[in-house]
BAFI-3210 file (N, C-alpha, C; in Angstrom, 3 decimals, decimal comma, padded with zeros to 6 digits):
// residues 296
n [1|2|3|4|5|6|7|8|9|10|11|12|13|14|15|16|17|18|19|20|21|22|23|24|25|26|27|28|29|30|31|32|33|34|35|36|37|38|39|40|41|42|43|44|45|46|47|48|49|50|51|52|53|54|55|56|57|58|59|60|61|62|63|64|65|66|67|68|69|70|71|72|73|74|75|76|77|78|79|80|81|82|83|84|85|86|87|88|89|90|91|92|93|94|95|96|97|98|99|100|101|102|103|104|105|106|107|108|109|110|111|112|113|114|115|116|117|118|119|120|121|122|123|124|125|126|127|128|129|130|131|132|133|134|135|136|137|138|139|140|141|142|143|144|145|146|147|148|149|150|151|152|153|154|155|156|157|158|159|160|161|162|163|164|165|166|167|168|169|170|171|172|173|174|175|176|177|178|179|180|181|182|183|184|185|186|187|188|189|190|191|192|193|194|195|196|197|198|199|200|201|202|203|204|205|206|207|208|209|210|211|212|213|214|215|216|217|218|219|220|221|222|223|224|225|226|227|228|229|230|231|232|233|234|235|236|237|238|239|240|241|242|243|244|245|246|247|248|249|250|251|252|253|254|255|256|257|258|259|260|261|262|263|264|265|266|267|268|269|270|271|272|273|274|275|276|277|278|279|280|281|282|283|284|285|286|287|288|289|290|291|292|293|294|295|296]
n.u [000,850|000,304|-000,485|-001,682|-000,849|-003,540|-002,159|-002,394|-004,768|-005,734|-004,733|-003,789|-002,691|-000,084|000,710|002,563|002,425|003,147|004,040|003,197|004,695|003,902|003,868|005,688|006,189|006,440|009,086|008,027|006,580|006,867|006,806|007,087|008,598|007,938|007,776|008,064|007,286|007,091|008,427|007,658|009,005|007,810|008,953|009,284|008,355|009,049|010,410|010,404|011,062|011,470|012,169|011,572|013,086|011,791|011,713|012,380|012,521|012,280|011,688|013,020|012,575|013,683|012,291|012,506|013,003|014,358|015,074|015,882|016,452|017,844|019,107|018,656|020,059|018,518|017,995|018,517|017,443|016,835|017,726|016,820|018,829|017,302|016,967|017,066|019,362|019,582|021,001|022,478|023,526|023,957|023,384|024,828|023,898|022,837|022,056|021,539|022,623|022,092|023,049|021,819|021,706|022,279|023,307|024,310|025,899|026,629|028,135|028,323|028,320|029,689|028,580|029,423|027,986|026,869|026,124|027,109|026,581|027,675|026,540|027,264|026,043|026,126|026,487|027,928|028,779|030,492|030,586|032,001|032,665|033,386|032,760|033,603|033,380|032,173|030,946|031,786|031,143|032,287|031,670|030,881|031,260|032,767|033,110|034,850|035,166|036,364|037,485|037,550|038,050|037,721|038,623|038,095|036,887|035,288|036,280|034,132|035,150|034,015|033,423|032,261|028,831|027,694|025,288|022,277|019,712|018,172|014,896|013,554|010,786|007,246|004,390|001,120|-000,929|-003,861|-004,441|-006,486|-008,714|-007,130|-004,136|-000,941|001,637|004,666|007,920|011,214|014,586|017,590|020,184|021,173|022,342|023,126|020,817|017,851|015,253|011,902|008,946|005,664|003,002|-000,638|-003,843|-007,017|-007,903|-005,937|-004,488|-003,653|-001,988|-001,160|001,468|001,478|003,086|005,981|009,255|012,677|015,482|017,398|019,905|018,714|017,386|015,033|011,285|008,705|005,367|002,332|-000,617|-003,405|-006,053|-007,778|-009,417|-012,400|-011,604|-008,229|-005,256|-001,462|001,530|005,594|007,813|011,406|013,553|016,921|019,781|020,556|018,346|016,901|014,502|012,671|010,404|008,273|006,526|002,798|000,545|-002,452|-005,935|-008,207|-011,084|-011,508|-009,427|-006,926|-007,150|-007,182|-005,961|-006,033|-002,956|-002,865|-005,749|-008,129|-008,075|-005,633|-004,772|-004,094|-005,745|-007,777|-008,167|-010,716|-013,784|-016,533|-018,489|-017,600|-017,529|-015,724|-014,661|-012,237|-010,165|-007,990|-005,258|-003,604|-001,383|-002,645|-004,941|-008,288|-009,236|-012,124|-012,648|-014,077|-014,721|-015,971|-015,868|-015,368]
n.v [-001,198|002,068|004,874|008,407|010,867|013,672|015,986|018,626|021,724|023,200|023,901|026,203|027,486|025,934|023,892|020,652|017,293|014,245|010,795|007,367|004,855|001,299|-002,236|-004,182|-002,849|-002,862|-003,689|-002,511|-000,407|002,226|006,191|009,185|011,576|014,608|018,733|019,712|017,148|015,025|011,571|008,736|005,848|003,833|002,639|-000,779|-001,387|-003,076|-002,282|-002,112|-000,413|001,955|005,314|008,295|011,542|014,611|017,549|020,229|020,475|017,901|015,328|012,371|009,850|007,283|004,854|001,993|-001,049|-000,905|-001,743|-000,521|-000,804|001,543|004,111|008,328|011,484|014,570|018,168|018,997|017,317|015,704|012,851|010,867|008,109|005,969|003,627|000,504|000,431|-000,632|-000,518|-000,963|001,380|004,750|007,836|011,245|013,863|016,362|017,243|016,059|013,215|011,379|009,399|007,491|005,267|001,445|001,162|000,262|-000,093|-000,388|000,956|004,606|007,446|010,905|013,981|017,198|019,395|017,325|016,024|014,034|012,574|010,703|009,786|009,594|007,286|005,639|003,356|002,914|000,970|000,849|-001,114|-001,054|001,306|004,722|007,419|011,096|014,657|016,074|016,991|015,684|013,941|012,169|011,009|008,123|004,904|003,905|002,006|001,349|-001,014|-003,275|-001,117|000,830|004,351|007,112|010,800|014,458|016,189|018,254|017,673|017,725|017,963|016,171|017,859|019,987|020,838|020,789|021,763|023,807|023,814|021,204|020,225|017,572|016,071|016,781|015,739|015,246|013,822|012,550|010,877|009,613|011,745|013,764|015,319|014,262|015,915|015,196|015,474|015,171|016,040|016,441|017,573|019,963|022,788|025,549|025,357|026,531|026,284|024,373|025,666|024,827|025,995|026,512|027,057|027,645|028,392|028,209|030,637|032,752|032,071|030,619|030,313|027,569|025,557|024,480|022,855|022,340|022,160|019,440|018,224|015,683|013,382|012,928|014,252|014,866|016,814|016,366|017,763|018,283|019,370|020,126|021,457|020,816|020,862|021,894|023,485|023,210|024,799|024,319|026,143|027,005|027,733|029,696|030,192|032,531|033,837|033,841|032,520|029,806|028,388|026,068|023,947|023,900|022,091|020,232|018,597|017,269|017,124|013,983|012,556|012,368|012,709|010,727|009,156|006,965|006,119|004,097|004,433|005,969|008,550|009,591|012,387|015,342|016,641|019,503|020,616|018,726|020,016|021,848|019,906|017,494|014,615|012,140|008,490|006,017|003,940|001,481|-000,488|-003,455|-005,788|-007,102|-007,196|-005,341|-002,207|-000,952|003,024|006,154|009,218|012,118|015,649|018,332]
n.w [000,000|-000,981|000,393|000,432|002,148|002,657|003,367|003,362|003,416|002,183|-001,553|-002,227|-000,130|-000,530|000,259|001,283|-000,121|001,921|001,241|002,247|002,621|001,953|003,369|001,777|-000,216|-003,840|-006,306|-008,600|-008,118|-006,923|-007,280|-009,353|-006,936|-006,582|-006,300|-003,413|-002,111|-000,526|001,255|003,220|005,287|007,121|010,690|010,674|008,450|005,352|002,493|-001,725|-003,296|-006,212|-006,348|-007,891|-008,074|-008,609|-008,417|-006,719|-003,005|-001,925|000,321|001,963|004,315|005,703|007,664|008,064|006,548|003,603|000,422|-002,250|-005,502|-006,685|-006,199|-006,781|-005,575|-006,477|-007,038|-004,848|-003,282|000,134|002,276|004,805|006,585|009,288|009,389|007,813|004,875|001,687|-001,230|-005,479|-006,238|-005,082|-006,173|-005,820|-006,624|-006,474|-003,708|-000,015|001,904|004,836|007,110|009,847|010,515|009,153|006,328|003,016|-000,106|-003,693|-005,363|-004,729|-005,554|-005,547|-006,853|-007,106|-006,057|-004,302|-001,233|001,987|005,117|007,813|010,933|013,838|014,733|012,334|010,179|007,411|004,376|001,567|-001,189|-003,384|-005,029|-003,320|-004,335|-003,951|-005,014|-004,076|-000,201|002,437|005,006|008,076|010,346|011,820|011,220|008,474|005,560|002,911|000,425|-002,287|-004,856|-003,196|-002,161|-003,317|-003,323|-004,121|-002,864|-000,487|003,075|005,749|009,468|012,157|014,389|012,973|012,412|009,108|008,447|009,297|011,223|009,530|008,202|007,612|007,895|008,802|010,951|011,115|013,237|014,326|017,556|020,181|021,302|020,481|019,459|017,627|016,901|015,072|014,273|012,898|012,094|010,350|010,790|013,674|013,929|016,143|017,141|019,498|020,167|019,407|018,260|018,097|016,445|015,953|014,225|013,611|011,076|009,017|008,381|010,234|012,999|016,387|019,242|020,937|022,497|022,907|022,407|023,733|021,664|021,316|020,730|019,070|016,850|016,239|016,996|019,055|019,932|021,805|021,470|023,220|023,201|020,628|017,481|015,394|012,985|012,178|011,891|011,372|012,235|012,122|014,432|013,960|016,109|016,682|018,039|017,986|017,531|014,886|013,050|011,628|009,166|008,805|006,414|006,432|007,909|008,061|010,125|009,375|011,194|013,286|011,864|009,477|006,580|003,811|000,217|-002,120|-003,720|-005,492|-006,249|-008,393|-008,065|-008,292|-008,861|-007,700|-005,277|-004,108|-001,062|000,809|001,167|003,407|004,271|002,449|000,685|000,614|-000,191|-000,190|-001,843|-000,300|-001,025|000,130|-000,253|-001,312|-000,414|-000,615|001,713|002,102|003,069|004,738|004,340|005,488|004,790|007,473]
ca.u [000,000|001,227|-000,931|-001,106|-001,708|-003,785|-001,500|-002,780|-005,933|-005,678|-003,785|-003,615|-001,311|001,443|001,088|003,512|002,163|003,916|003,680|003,985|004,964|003,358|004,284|006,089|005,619|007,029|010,278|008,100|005,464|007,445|006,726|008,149|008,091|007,454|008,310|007,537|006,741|007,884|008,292|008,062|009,035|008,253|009,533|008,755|007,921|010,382|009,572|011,261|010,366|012,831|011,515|012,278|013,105|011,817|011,490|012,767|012,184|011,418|012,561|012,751|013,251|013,624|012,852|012,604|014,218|014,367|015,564|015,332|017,818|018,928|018,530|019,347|019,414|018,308|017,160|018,681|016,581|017,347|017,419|017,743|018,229|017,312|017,153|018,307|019,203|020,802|020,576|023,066|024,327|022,941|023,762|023,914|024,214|022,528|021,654|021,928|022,398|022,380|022,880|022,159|021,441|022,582|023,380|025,532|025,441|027,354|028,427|028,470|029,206|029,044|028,837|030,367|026,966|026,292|026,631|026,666|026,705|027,580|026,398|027,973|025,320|025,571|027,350|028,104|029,500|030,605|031,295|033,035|033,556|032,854|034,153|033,430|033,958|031,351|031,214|031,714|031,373|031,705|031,896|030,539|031,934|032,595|033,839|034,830|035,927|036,999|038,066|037,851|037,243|038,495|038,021|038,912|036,209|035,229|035,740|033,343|035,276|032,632|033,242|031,622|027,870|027,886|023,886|021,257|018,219|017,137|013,542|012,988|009,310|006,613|003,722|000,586|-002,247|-004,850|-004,416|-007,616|-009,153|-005,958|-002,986|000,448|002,584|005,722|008,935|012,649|015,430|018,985|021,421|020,856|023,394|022,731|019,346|017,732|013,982|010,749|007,978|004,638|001,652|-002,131|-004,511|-008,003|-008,201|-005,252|-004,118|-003,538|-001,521|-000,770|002,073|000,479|004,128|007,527|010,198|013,981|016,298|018,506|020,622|017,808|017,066|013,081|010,856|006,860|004,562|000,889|-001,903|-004,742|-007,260|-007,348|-011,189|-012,872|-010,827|-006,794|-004,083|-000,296|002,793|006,412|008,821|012,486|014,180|018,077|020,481|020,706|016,821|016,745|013,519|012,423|008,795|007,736|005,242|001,298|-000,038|-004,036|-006,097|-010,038|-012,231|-010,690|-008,498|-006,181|-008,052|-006,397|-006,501|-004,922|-002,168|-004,069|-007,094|-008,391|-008,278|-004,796|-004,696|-003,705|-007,242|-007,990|-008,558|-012,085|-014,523|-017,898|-019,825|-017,243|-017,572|-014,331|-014,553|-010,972|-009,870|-006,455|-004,797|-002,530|-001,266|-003,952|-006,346|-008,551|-009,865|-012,686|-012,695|-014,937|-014,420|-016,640|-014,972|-015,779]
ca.v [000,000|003,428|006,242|009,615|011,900|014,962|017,084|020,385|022,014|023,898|023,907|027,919|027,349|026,007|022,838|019,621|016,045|012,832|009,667|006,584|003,311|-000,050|-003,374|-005,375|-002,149|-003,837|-003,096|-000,951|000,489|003,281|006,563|010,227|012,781|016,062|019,556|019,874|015,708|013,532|009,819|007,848|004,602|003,762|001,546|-002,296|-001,587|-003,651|-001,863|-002,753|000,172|002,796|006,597|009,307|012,975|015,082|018,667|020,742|020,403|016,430|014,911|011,087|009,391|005,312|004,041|000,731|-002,054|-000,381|-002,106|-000,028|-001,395|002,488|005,947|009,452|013,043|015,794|019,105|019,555|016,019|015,559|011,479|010,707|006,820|005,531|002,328|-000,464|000,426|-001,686|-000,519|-001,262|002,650|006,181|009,051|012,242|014,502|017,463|016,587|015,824|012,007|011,481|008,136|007,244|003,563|000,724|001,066|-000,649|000,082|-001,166|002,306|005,768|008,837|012,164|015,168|018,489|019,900|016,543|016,337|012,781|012,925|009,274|010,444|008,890|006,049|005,103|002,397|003,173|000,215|001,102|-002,771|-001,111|002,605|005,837|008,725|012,302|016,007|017,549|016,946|014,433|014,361|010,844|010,379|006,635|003,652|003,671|000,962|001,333|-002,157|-003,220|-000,317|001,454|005,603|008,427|012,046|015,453|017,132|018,641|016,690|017,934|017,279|015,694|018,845|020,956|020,199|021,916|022,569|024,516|022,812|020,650|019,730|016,338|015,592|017,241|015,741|015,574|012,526|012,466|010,166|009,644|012,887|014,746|015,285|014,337|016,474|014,838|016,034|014,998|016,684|015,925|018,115|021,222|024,153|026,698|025,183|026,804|024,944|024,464|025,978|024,470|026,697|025,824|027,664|027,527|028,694|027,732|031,874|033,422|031,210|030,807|029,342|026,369|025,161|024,454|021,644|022,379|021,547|018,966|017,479|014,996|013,180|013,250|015,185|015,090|017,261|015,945|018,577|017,606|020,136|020,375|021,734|020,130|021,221|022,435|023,685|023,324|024,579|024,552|027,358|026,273|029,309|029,304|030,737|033,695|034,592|033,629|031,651|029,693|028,034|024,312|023,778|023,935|020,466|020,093|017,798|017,270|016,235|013,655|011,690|012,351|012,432|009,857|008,982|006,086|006,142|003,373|005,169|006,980|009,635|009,589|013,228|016,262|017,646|020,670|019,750|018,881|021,994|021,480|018,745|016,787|013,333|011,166|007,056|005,607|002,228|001,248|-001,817|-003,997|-007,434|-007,726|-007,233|-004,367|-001,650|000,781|003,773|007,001|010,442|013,097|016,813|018,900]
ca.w [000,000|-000,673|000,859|000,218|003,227|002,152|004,605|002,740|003,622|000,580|-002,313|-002,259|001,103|-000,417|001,487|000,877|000,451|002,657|000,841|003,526|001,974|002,961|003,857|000,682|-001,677|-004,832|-006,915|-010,063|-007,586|-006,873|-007,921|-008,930|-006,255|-007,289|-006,049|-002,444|-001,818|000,941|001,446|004,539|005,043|008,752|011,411|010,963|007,464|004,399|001,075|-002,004|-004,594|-006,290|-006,057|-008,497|-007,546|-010,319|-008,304|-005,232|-001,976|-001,730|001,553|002,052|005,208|005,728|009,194|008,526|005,842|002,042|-000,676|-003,608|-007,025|-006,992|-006,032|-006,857|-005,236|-007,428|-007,278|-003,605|-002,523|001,207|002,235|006,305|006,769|010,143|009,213|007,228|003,376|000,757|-002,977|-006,157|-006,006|-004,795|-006,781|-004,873|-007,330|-005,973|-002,444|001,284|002,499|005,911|007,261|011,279|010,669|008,304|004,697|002,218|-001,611|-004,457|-005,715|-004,186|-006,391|-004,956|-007,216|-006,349|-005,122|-003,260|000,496|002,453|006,207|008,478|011,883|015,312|014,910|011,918|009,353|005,672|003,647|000,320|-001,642|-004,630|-004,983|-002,797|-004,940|-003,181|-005,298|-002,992|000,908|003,511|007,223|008,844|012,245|012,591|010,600|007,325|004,844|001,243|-000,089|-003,740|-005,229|-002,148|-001,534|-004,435|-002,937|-004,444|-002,143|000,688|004,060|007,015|010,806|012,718|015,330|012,837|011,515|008,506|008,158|010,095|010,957|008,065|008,543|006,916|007,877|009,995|010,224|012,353|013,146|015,069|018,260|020,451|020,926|020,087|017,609|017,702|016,087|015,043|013,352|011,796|011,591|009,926|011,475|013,993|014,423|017,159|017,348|020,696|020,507|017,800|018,354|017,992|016,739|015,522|013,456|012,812|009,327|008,078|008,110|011,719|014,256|017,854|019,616|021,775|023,143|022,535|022,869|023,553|020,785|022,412|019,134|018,790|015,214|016,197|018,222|019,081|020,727|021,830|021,263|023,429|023,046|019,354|017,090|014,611|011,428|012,698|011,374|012,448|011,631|013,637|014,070|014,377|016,431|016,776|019,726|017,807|017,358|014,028|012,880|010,214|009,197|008,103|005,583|007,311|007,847|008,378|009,874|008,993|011,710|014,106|011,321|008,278|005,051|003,010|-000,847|-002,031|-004,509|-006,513|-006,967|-009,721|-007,517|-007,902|-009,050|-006,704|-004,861|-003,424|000,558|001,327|002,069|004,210|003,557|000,834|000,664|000,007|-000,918|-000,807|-001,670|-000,060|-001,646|001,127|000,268|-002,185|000,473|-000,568|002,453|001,675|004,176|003,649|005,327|005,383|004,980|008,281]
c.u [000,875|000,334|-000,853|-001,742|-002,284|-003,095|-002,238|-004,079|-006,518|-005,143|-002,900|-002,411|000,234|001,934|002,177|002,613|003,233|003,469|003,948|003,973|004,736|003,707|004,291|005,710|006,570|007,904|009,484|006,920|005,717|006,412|007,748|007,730|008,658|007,964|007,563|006,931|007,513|007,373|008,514|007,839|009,246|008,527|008,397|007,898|009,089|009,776|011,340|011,478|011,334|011,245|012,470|012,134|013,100|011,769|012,110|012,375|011,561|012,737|012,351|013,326|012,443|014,107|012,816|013,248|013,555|015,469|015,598|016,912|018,292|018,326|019,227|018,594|019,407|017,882|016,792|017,924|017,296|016,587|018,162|017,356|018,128|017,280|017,874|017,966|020,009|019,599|022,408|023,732|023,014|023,945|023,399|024,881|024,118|021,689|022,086|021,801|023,067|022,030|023,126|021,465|022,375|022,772|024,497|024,998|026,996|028,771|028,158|029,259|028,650|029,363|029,306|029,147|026,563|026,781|026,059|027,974|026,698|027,743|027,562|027,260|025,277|026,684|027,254|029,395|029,368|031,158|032,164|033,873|033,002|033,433|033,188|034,081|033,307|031,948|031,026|032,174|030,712|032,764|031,045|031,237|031,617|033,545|033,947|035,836|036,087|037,961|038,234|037,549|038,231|037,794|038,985|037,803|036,689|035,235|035,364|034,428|034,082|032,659|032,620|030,830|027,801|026,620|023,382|020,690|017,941|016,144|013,433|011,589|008,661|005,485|002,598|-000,722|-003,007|-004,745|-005,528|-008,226|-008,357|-005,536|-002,035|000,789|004,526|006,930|010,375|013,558|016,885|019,902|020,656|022,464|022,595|021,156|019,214|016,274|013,253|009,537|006,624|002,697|000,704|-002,585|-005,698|-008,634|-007,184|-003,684|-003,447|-003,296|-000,951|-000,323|001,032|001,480|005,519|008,409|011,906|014,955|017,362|019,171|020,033|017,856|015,215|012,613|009,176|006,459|003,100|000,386|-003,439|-005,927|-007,577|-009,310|-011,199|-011,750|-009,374|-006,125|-002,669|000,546|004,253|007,456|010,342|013,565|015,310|018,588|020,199|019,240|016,505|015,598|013,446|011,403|008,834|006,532|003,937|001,044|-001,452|-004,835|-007,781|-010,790|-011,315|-009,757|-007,905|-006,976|-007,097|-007,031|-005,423|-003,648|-002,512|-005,128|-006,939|-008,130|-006,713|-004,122|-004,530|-005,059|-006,923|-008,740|-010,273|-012,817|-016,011|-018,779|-019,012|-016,777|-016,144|-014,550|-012,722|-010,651|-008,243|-005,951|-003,416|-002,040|-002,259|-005,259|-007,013|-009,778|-010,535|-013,551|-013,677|-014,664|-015,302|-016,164|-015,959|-015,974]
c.v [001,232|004,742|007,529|010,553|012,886|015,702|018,459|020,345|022,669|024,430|025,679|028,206|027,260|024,763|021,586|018,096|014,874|011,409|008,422|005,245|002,065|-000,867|-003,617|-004,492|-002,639|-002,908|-001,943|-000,580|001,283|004,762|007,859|011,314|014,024|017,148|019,352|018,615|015,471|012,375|009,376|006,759|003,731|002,730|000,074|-002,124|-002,132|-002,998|-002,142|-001,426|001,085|004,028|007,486|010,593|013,574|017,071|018,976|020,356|019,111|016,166|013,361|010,313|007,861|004,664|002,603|000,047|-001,356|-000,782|-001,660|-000,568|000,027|004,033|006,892|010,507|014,002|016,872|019,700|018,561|015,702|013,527|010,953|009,351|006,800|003,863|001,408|-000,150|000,368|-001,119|-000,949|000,232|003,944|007,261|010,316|013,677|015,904|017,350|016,532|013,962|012,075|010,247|007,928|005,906|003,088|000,650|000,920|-000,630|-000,328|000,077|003,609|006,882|010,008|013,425|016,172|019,285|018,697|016,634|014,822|013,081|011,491|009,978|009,275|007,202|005,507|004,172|002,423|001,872|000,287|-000,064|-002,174|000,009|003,813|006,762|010,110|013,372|016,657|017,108|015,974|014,118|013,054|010,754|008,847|005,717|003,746|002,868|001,259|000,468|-002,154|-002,062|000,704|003,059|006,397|009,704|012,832|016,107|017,676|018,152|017,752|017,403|017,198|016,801|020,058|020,198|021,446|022,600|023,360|023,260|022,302|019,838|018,810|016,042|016,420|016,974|015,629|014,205|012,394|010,943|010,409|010,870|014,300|014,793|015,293|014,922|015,798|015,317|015,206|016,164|016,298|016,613|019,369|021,755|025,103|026,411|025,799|025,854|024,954|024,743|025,156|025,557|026,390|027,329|026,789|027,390|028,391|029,385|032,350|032,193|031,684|030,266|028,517|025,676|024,366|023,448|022,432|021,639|020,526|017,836|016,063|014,904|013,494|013,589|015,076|016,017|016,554|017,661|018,009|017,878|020,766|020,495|020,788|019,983|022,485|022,566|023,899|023,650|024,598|025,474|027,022|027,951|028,593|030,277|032,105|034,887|034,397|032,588|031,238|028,559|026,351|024,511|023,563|022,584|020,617|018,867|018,235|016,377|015,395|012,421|012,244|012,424|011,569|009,762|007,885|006,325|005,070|003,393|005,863|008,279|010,210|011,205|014,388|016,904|018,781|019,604|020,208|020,046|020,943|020,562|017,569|015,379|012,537|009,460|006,911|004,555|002,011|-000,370|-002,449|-005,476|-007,962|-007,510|-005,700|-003,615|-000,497|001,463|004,936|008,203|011,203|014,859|017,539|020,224]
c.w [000,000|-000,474|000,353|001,593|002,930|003,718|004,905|003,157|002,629|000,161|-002,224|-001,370|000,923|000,123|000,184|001,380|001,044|001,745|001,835|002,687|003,016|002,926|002,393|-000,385|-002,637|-005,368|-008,212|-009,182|-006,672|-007,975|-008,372|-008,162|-006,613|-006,396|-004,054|-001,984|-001,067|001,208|002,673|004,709|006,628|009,302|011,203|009,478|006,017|002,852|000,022|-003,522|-004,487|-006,745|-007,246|-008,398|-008,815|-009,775|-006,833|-004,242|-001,327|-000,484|001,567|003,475|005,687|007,412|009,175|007,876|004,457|000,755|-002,205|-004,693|-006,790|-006,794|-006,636|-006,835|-006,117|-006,819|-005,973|-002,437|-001,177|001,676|003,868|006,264|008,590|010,640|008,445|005,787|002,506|-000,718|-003,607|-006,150|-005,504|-005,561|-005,858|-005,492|-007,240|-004,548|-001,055|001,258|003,576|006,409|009,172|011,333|010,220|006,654|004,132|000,845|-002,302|-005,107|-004,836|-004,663|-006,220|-005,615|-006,128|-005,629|-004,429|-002,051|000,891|003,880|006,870|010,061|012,996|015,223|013,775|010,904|008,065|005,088|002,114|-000,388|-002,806|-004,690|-004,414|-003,682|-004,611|-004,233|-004,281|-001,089|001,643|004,647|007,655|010,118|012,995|011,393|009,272|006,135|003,291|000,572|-001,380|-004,134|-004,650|-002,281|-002,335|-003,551|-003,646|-003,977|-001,122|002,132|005,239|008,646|011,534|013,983|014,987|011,907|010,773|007,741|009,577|010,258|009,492|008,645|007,615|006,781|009,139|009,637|011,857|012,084|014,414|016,335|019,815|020,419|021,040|018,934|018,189|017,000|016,284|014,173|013,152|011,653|011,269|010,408|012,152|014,297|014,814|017,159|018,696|020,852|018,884|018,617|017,951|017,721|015,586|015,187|012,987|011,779|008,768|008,028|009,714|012,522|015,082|018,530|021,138|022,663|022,275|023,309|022,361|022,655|021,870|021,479|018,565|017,313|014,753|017,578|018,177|020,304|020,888|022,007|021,945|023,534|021,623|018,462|016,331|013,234|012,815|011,652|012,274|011,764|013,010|013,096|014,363|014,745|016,855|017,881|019,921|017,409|015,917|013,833|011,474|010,255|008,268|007,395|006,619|007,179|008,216|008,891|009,947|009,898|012,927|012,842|010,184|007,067|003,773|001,563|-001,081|-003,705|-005,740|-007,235|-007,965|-009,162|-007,201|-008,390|-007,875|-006,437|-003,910|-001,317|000,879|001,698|002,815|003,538|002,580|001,400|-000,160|000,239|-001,287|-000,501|-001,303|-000,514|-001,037|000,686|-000,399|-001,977|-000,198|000,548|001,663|003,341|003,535|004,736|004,915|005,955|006,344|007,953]
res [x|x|x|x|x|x|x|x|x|x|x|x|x|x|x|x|x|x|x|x|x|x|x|x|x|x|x|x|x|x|x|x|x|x|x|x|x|x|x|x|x|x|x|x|x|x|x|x|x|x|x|x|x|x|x|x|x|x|x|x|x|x|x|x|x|x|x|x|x|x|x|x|x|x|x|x|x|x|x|x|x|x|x|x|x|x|x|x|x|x|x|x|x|x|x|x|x|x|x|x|x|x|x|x|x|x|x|x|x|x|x|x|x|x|x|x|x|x|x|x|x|x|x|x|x|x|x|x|x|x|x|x|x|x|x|x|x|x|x|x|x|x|x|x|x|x|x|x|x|x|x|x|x|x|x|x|x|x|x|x|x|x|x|x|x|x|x|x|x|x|x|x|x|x|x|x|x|x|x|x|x|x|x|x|x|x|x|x|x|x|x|x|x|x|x|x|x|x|x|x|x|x|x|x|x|x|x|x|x|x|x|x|x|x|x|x|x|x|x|x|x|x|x|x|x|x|x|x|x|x|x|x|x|x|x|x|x|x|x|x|x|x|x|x|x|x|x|x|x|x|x|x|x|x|x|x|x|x|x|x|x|x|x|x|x|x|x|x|x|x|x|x|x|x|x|x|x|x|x|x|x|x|x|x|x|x|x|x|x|x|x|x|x|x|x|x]
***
C-alpha cells in the first residue's frame, strides 16, 4: 500500500504532500516525487520500490528495511536513513544524504553539489567505490571495499555540523481525541527549541508550546485540546533569534483524510470543504480496504 496523506488544507497554502509506503511495496510500484513531496518509510515496514526525484524540496526518510535497485538526489533532494538500506548505487548529485542507521550500496558517487553525512550512529558500507567532489562528514563507521574511496572534495570534521536545521518531515495525526505532532530533523546548528503553533483557518496562528532543541534526530509534541478542522505549523528558532517556518499540515475532523495512490483519484485535490464526501480504496497485500471520510 502506498498512501497519500492529504496534509494540505488547501492547495492555495502552499502545502507539501507525505507519501507513507506499505508493507512489501514492490520493486516498479514506486513513484516520482514532485516539487515539495515527501516519502516515509516507517519503522517495521520492508519496502522494495525505487523513487524518483523530479522537483525541489522532496525529503525522504527510511525508518525501517528499504531495498530499492537504486537511487538518486536531485534538485537539492534531502534522504535521512534511520534504518536499514541496501541498494546497487545512490547518486547524490545534488543533495543531502544522511545516514544514522545501516546502509551498504554497491556504488556511491558524490557530485560536487552533493553532500553525504555518516552520523555517530551510523554504518556506511561502500562494496566497490565511494568517490566524493562535494562533501563528507563521517563520524561513525565507514567501509569502502573493492576499489575502495576516491576524494577530491570537501571533508566535514565531525566537530563541525555543517547545516542549520534541516527539517525532513513534519507531520501531524490524530491520536484519540488529540494530535500528535511529530517532526525529523537531519542536522541542527545553534538550534535553541521548535515551536509548535495551531490555526483555525489555516491563516492566523498561535504558539500552543515548545520543545527544547537537544541534538535529537526526532521530536513530538501531543496537542490535546485540538477543534474540529486544525491547522499546524512549527517554528524552528536558533540561539541567535533567528527563525524559520515548516510547511502547514491540516487535519479534517478527528483523522487524516487519506486517498490512495491506486485510486483513480490519484490526481492532486484541493482539501475537502464542508460537507465533501471522500470514498478511498487502499490496496494492502492484495487485500482491498474501503474507508470514507466526510470533509468537516
Amino acid at each position: 500500500m502506498l498512501a497519500l496523506l492529504l496534509l494540505a488544507g488547501h492547495l492555495a497554502l502552499g502545502q507539501d504532500y507525505t507519501y507513507v509506503a506499505g508493507q512489501n511495496l514492490g520493486l516498479f510500484e514506486g513513484r516520482q516525487l514532485r516539487a515539495g513531496e515527501s516519502l516515509l518509510i516507517p519503522k517495521g515496514v520492508t519496502a522494495y520500490c525505487t523513487f524518483q526525484v523530479v522537483g525541489p524540496g522532496v525529503r525522504i526518510v527510511n525508518e525501517g528495511t528499504w531495498h530499492p535497485s537504486q537511487g538518486a538526489l536531485e534538485y537539492g533532494a534531502q534522504l535521512l536513513n534511520a534504518g536499514t538500506l541496501e541498494a546497487t548505487f545512490l547518486q547524490i548529485n545534488e543533495g543531502l544524504f544522511v545516514n544514522q542507521g545501516q546502509a551498504t550500496f554497491q556504488d556511491v558517487p558524490v557530485a560536487a553539489k552533493g553532500r553525504l553525512t555518516n552520523t555517530t550512529t551510523g554504518t556506511l558500507v561502500v562494496t566497490n567505490l565511494l568517490q566524493v567532489a562535494g562533501q563528507l562528514q563521517n563520524c561513525g563507521q565507514l567501509q569502502a571495499r573493492n576499489f575502495g574511496y576516491y576524494y577530491d572534495g570537501v571533508e566535514i570534521p565531525c566537530t563541525q555540523v555543517p547545516l542549520p536545521v534541516t527539517l525532513l518531515a513534519f507531520t501531524a495525526r490524530a491520536v484519540g481525541h488529540g494530535v500528535l505532532l511529530e517532526w525529523r530533523v537531519a542536522s541542527e546548528l545553534n538550534a535553541a527549541r521548535y515551536e509548535v503553533e495551531r490555526s483555525a483557518d489555516g491563516r492566523q496562528f498561535a504558539p500552543i508550546g515548545q520543545v527544547t532543541a537537544r541534538g535529537a534526530t526526532a521530536y513530538s509534541y501531543p496537542d490535546q485540546a485540538s477543534p474540529a478542522a486544525v491547522y499546524y505549523r512549527l517554528r524552528s528558532v536558533d540561539t541567535d533569534g533567528q527563525a524559520a517556518y515548516s510547511p502547514v499540515v491540516a487535519l479534517a475532523g478527528p483523522a487524516l483524510v487519506r486517498r490512495s495512490y491506486y485510486n483513480q483519484l490519484g490526481q492532486r485535490l484541493a482539501g475537502p470543504g464542508p460537507g465533501f464526501y471522500v470514498e478511498v480504496a487502499e490496496y494492502d497485500n492484495a487485500a482491498i480496504e474501503r474507508k470514507k471520510y466526510v470533509g468537516q
